[in-house]
Backbone as CSV, one residue per row, in Angstrom:
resi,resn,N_x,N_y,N_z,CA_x,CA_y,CA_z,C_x,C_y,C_z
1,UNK,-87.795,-33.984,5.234,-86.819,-34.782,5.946,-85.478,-34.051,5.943
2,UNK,-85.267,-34.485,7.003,-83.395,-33.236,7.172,-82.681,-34.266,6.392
3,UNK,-81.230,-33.034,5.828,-80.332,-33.919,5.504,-79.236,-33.312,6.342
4,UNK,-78.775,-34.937,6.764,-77.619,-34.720,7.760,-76.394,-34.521,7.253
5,UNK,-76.039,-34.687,6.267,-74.348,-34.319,5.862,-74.287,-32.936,5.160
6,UNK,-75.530,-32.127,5.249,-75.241,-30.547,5.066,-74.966,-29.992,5.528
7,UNK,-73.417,-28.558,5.547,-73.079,-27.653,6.268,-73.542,-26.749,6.007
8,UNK,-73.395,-25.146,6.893,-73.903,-24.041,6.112,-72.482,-23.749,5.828
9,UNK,-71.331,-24.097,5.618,-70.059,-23.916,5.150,-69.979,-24.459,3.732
10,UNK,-69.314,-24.008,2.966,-68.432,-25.051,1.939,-66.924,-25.607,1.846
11,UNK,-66.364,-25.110,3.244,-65.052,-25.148,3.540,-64.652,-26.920,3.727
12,UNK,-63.877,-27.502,2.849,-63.412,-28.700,3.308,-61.920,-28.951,3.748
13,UNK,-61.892,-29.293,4.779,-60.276,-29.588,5.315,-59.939,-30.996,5.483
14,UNK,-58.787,-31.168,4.354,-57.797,-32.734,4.310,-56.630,-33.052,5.091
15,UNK,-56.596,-33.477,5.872,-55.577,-34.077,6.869,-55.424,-35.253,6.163
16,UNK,-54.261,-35.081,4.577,-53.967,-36.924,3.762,-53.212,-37.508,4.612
17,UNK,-53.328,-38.790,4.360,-52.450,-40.178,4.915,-50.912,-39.447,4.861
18,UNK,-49.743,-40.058,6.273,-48.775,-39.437,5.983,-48.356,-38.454,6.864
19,UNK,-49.766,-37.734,6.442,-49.333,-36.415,7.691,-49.814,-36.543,9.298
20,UNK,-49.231,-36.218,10.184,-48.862,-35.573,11.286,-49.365,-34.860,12.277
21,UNK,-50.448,-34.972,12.980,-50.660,-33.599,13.296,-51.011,-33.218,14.777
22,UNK,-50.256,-32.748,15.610,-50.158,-33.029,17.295,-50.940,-31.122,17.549
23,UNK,-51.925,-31.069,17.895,-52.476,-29.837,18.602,-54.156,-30.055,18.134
24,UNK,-54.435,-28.950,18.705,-55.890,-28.966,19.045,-56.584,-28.342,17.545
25,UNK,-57.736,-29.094,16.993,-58.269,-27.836,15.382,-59.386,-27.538,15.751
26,UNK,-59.687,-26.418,15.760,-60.970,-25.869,15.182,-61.603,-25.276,14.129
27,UNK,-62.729,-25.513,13.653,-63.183,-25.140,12.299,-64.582,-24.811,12.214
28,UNK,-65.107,-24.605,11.099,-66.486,-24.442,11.316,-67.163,-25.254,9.897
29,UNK,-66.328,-25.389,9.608,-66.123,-26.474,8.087,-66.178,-27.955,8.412
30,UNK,-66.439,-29.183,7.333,-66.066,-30.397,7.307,-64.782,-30.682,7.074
31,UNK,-64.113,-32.064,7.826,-62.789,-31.993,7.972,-63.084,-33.640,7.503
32,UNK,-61.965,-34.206,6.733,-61.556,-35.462,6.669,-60.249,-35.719,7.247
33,UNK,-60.307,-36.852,7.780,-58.735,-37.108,8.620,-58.380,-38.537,7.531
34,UNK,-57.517,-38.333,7.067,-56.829,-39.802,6.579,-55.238,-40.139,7.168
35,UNK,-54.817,-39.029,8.055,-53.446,-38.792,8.439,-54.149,-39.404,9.977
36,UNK,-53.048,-38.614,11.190,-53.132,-38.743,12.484,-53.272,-37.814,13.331
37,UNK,-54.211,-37.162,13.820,-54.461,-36.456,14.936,-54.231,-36.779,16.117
38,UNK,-53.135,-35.981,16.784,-52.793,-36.248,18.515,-54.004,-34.678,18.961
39,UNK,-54.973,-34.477,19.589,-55.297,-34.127,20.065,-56.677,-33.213,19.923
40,UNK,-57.800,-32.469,20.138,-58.683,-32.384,19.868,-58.983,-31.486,19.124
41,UNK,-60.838,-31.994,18.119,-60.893,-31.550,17.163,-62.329,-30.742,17.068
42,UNK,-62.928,-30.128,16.932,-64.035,-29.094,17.031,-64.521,-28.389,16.044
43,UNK,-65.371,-28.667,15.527,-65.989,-28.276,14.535,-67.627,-28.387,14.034
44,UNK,-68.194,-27.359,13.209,-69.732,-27.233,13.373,-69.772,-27.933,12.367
45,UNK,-69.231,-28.769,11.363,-69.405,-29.747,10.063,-69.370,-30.986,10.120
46,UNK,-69.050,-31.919,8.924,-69.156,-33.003,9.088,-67.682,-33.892,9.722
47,UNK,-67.292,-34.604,10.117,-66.295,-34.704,10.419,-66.133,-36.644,9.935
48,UNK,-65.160,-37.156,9.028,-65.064,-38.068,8.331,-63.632,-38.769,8.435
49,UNK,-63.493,-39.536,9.454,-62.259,-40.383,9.397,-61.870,-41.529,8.745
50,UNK,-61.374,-41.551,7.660,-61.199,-42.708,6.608,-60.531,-43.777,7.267
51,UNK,-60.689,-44.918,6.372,-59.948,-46.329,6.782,-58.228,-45.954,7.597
52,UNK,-57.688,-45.229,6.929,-56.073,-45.297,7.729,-56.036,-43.556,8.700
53,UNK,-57.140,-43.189,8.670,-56.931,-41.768,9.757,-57.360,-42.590,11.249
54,UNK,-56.431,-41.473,12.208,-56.184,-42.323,13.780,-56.442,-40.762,14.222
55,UNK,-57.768,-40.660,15.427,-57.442,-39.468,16.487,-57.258,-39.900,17.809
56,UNK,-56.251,-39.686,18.366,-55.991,-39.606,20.291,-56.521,-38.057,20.362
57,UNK,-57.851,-37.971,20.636,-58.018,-37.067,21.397,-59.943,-36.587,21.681
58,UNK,-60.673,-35.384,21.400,-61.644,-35.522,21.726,-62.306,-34.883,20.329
59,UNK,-63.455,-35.401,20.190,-64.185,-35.140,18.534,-65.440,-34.328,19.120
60,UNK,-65.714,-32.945,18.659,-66.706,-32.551,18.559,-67.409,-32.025,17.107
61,UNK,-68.423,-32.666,16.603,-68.829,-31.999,15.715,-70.538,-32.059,15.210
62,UNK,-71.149,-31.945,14.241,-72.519,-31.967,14.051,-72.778,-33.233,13.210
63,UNK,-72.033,-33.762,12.355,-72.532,-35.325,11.972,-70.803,-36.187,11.923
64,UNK,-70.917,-37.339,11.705,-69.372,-37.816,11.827,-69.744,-39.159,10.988
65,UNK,-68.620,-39.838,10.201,-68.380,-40.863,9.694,-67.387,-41.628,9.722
66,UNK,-67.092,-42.536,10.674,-65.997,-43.646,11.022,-65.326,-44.453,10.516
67,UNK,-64.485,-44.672,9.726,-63.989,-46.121,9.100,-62.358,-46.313,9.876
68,UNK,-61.628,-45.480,10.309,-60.202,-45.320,11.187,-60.724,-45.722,12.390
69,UNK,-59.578,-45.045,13.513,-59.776,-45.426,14.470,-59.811,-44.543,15.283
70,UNK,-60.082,-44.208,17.031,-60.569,-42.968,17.663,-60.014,-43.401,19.450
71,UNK,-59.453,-42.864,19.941,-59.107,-42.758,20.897,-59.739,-41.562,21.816
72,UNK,-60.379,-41.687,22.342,-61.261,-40.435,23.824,-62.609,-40.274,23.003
73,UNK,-62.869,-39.011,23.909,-64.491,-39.158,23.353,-64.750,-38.430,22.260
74,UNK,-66.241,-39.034,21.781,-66.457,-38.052,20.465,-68.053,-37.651,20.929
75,UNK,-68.107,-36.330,20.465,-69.235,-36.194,20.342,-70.271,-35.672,19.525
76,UNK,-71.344,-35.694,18.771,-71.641,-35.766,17.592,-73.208,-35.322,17.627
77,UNK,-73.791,-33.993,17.627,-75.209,-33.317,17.627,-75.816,-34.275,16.824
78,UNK,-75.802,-34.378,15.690,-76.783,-35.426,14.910,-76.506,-37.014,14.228
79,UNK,-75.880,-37.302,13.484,-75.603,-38.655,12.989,-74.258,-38.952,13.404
80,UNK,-74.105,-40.257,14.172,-72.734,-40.626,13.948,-72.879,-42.139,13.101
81,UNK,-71.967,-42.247,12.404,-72.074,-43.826,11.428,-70.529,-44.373,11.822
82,UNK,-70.808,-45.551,12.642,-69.399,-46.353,12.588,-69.145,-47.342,11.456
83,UNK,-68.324,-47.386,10.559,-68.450,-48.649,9.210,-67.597,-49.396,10.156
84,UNK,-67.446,-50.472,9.817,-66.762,-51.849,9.620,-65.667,-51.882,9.981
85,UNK,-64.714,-51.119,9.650,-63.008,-51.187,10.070,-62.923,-49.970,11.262
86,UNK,-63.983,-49.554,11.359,-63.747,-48.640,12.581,-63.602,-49.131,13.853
87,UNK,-62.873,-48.220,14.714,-62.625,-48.968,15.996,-62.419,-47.852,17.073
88,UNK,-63.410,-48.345,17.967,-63.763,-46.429,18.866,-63.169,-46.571,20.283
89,UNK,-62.124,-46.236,20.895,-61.427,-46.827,22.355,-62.333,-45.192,23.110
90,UNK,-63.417,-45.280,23.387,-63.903,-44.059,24.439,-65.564,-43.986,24.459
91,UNK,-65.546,-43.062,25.077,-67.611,-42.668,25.181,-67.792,-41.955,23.596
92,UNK,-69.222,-42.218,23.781,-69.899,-41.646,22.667,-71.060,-41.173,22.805
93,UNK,-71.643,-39.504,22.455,-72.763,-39.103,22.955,-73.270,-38.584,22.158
94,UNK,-74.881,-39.029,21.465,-74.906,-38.531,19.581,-76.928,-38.830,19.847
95,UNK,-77.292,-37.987,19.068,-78.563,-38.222,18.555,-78.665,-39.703,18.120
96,UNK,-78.414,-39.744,16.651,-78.204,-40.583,16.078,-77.285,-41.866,15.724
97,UNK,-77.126,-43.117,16.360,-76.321,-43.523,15.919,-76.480,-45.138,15.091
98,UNK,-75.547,-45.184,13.827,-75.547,-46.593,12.632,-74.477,-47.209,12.772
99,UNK,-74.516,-48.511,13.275,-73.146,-49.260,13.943,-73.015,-50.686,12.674
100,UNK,-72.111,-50.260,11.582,-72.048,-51.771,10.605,-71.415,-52.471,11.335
101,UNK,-72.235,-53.722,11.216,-71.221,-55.142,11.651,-69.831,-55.670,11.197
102,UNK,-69.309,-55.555,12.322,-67.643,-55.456,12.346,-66.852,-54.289,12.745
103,UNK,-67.624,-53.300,13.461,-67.031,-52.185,13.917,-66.592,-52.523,15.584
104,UNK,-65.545,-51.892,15.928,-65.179,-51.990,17.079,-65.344,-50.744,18.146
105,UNK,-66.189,-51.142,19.253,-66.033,-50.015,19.934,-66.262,-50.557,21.607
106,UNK,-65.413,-49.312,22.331,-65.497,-49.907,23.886,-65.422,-49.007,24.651
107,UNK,-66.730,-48.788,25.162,-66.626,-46.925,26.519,-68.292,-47.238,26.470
108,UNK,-68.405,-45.963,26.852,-69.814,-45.702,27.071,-70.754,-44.844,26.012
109,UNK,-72.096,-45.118,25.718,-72.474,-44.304,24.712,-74.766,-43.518,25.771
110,UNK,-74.011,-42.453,24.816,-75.126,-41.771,25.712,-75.726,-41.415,24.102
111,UNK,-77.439,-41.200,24.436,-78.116,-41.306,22.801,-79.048,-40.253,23.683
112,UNK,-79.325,-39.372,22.529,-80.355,-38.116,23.079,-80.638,-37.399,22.121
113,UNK,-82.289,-37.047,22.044,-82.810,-36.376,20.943,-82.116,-34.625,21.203
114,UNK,-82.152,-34.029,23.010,-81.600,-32.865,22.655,-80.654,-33.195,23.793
115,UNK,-79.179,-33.005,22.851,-77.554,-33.100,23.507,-77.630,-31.249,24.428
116,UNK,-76.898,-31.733,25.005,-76.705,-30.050,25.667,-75.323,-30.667,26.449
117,UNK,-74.565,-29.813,26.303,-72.847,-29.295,27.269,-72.770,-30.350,28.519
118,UNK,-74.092,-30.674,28.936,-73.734,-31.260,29.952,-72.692,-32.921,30.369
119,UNK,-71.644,-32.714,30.473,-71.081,-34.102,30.031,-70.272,-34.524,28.988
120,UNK,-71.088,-34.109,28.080,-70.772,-34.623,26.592,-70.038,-33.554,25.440
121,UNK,-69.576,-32.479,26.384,-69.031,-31.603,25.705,-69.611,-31.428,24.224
122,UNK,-70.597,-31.340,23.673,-71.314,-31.078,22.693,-71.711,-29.883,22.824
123,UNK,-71.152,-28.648,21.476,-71.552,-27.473,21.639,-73.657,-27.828,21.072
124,UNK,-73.954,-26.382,22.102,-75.836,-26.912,21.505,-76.232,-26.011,20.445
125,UNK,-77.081,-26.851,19.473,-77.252,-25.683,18.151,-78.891,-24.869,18.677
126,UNK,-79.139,-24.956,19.701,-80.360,-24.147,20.653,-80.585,-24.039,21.362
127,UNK,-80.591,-23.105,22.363,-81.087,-22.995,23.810,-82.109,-23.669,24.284
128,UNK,-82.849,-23.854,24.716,-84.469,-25.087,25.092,-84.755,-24.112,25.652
129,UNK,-86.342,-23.939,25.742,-87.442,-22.909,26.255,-86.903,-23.101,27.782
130,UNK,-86.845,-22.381,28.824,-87.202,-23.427,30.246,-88.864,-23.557,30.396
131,UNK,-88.783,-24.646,31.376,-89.835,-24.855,31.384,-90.087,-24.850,33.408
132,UNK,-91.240,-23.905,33.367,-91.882,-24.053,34.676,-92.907,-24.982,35.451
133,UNK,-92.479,-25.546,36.501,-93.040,-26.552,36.974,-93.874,-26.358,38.001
């Protein structure tokens, strides 16, 4: 059985409550937000927004965990988990998704065993065979 909150990184990045932070991140690491992100975030790890972290902008990453709040789209190759105090204002396009009762969310959500670029701005972790018809 896979486990979804493994990176091949060990890099963790803290955005604490407090801080600030207006531009675009990329990483290849897991990132926790407990601060505020104005704008988009990209990364091949886990990506974890605590109870008081806020993003306005667009989430790409390989698993994600919700308890803040999210403004535009996110998009998420394998698990996304919304808890309870989370609250999602955009689309959502994810393999996997665990919605606890009392989470808030309002857009559109697209669910797919294989995500690809199309749309959902989700980088792909494999090319697909083509297939001839």
């Amino acid at each position: 059985m896979a486990k979804y909150n493994e990176t091949e990184t060990a890099a963790i990045n803290l955005i604490s409550n407090g801080t600030d932070i207006t531009g675009d991140i990329k990483s290849t690491g897991d990132i926790r937000i407990d601060g505020t992100l104005s704008g988009n975030l990209s990364t091949r790890g886990k990506v974890v927004i605590g109870p008081t972290g806020k993003v306005k902008g667009e989430i790409i990453c390989k698993n994600s965990e919700v308890s803040g709040s999210i403004e535009g789209k996110i998009g998420v190759n394998q698990l996304l988990i919304l808890k309870a105090s989370s609250k999602i204002l955009g689309d959502i396009a994810t393999s996997k998704l665990s919605i606890e009762p009392g989470a808030l969310f309002s857009g559109n959500c697209k669910m797919s065993e294989n995500i690809t670029n199309g749309g959902a701005g989700i980088p792909k972790e494999k090319e697909p065979d083509k297939v001839v018809k």
